[in-house]
C-alpha positions in Angstrom: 36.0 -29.1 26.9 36.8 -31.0 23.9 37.4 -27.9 21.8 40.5 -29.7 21.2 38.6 -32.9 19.4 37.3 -30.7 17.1 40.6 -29.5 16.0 42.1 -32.5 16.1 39.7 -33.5 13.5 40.5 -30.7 11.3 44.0 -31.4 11.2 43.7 -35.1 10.4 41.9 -33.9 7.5 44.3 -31.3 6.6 47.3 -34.3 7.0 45.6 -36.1 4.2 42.8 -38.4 6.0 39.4 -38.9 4.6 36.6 -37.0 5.7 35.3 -40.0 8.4 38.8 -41.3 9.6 38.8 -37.2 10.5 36.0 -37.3 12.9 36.6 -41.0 14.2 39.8 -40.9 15.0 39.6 -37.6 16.9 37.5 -39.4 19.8 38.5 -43.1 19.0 40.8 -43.2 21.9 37.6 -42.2 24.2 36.4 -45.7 23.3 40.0 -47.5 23.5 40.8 -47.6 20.2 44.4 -46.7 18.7 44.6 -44.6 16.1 45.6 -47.6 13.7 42.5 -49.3 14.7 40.1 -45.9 14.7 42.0 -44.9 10.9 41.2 -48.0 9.3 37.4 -49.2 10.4 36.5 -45.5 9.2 38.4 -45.8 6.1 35.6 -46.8 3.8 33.5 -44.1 4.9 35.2 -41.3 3.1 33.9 -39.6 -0.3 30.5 -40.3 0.8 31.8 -44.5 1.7 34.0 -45.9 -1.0 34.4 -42.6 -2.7 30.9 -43.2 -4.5 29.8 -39.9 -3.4 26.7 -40.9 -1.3 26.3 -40.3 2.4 29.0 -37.9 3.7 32.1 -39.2 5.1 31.9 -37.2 8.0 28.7 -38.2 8.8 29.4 -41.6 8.9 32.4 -40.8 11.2 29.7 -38.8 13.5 27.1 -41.8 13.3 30.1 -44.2 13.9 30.9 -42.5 17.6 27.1 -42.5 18.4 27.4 -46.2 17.7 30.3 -46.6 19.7 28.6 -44.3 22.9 25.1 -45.9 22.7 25.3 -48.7 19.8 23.1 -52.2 20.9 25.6 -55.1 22.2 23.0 -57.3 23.3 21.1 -58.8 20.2 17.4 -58.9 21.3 17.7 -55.7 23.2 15.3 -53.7 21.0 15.3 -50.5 23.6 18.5 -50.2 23.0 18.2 -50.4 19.5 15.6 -47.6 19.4 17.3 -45.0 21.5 20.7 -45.8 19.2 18.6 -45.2 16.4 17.1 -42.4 17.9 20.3 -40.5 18.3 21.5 -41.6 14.9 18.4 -39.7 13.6 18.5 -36.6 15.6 22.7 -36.3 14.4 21.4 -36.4 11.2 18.6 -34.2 11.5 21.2 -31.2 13.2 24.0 -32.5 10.4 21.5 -31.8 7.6 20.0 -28.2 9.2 23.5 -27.1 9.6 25.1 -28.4 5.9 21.8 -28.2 3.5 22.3 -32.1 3.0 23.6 -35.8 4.3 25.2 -36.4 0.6 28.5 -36.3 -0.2 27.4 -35.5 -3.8 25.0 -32.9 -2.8 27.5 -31.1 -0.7 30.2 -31.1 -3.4 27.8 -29.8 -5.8 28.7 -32.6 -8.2 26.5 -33.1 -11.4 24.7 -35.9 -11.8 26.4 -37.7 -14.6 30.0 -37.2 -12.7 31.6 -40.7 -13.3 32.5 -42.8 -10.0 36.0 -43.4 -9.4 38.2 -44.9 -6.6 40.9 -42.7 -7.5 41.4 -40.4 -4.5 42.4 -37.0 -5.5 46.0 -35.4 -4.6 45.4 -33.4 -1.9 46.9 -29.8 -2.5 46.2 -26.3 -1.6 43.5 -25.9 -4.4 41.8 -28.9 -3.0 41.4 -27.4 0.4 40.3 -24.4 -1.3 37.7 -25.4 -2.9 36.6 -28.4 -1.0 33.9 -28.1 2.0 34.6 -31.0 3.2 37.0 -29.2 6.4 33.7 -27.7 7.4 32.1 -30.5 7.3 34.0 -32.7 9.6 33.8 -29.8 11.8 30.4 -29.7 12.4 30.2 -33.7 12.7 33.0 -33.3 15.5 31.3 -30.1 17.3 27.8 -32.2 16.9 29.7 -35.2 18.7 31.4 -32.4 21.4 28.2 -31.2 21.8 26.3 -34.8 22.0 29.1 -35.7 25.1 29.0 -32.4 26.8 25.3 -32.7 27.3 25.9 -36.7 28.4 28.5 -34.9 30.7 25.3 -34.0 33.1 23.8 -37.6 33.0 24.2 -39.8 36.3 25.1 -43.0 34.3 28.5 -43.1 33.0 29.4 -43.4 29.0 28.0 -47.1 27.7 30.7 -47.5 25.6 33.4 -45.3 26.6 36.6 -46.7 28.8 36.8 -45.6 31.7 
């Protein structure tokens, strides 16, 4: 059922988005966001946020839709808190099993001493190549599918999502 999301991903990737803009803005509009809006509150997330090579983008992007289906908006309510959390956790834990790691660095196979620039790199067929990044916002986006299409079955309807 939303097979499609998960393509859609791919190709916002493949037009030159960052890893996390890839997996947000593929359900964004689930949650009323435009794809202005969805683009830009993800863009910092990509190269592992701010391009510094730590947590992977489309991670983030994954842990950003679990925020935006069951994400706290009442401050004191600690329940909620927990089973956001909770989710967060268990994303990461399937994200990690499937990938070998959460980090952007890790997953690049980066050394160590690589030096941290902002400079994004020119995105070409040789980047695409040799990048895993496509398969990485594919399995945030079929971990999100696969989050909603088990909610699917739930009496209550989506916290966050418009209706």
């Amino acid at each position: 059922m939303y097979e499609d999301r998960v393509q859609k991903a791919k190709d916002l990737f493949y037009s030159g988005f960052n890893c996390s803009q890839s997996v947000v803005a593929a359900f964004a509009d689930l949650y009323g966001f435009t794809p202005e809006q969805a683009l830009r509150m993800s863009a910092s997330f990509g190269g592992g946020i701010g391009r510094m090579r730590q947590t992977c983008g489309a991670a983030c992007g994954l842990f950003m839709l679990i925020g935006l289906e069951t994400g706290s908006v009442v401050g004191p309510d600690r329940a909620q808190k927990v089973y956001n959390y909770k989710m967060v956790q268990e994303a990461a834990r399937k994200f990690r099993e499937k990938t070998g790691s959460l980090i952007c660095a890790e997953l690049l196979q980066l050394r160590k001493s690589a030096p941290l620039t902002p400079q994004a790199e020119e995105r070409t067929p040789e980047y695409y190549r040799t990048r895993p990044c496509a398969r990485m916002i594919e399995t945030a986006a079929r971990l999100f599918a696969d989050y909603l299409q088990e909610k699917e079955g739930n009496e209550n309807p989506a916290a966050g999502r418009v209706q």
